[in-house]
TORBA-80067 format. One line per field, with one value per residue (C-alpha): residue in one letter; x, y, z. Coordinates in steps of 0.2 Angstrom, whole numbers. Layout:
N
res = (A  ...) .
x = (X  ...) .
y = (Y  ...) .
z = (Z  ...) .
//
This chain:
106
res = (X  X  X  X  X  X  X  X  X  X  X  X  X  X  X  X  X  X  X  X  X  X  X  X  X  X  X  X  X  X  X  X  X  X  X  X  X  X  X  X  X  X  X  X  X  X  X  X  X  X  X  X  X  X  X  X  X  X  X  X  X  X  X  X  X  X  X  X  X  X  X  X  X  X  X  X  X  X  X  X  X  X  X  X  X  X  X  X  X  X  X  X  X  X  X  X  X  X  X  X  X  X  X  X  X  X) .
x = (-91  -88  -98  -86  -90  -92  -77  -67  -73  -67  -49  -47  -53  -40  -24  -28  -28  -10  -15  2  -7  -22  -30  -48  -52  -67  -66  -78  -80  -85  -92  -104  -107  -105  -92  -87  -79  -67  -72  -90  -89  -75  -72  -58  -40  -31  -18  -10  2  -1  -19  -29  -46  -57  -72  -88  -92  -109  -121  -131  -145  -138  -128  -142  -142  -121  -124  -134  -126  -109  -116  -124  -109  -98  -83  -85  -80  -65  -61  -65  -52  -38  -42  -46  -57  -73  -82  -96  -95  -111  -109  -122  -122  -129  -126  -119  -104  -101  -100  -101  -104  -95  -103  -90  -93  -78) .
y = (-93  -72  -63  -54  -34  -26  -15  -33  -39  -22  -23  -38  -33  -21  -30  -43  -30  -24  -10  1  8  6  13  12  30  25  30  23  41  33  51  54  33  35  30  44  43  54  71  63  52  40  22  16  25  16  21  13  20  37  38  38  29  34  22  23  3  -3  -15  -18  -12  6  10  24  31  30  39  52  56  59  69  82  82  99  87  82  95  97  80  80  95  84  71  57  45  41  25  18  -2  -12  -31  -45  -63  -69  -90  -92  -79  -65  -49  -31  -16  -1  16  31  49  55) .
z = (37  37  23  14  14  -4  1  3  -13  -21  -13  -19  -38  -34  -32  -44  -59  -50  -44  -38  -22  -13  5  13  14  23  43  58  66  85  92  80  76  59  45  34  18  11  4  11  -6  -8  -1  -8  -16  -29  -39  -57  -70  -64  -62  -46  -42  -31  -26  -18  -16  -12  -16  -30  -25  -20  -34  -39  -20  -21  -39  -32  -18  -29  -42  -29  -19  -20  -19  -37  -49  -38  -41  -60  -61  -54  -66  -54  -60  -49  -48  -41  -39  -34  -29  -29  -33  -51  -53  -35  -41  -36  -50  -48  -61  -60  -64  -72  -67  -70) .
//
């Protein structure tokens, strides 16, 4: 059976809470071999009621690293100006489920 990416688990968070629009901003750059996000900081683009989401998604274990690298990352303010709201969502398995915790620096 196929492991299901952090980013798949996030999607489908997504479009269960209804979201209106949703796009991986996440790209597979195959010159330099390397993926790069959006502004260098965003997975994952949602949009509800007017607002949009923008989502680095990770493991549980990363969420600090993710944090890190968002709060240093000249992208943010910018961001916060526009009033998007910026998440970081870490997945790991407690009692054979799979549950995630979702960090706000907006």
């Amino acid at each position: 059976m196929a492991k299901t990416s952090p980013t798949q688990r996030t999607l489908a968070r997504l479009k269960s809470e209804d979201y209106e629009l949703v796009a991986i901003t996440e790209r597979w750059n195959p010159f330099a071999r390397i993926r790069q996000d959006l502004f260098g900081i965003i997975d994952i683009l949602a949009i509800k009621d007017g607002d949009t989401i923008a989502l680095q998604v990770t493991s549980y274990s990363n969420i600090g690293a993710r944090v890190k690298k968002i709060t240093e990352s000249p992208a943010l303010a910018p961001l916060r100006k526009a009033g998007w709201t910026i998440l970081v969502e870490g997945w790991h398995k407690k009692e054979n489920k799979w549950v995630s915790r979702i960090v706000d620096l907006s």
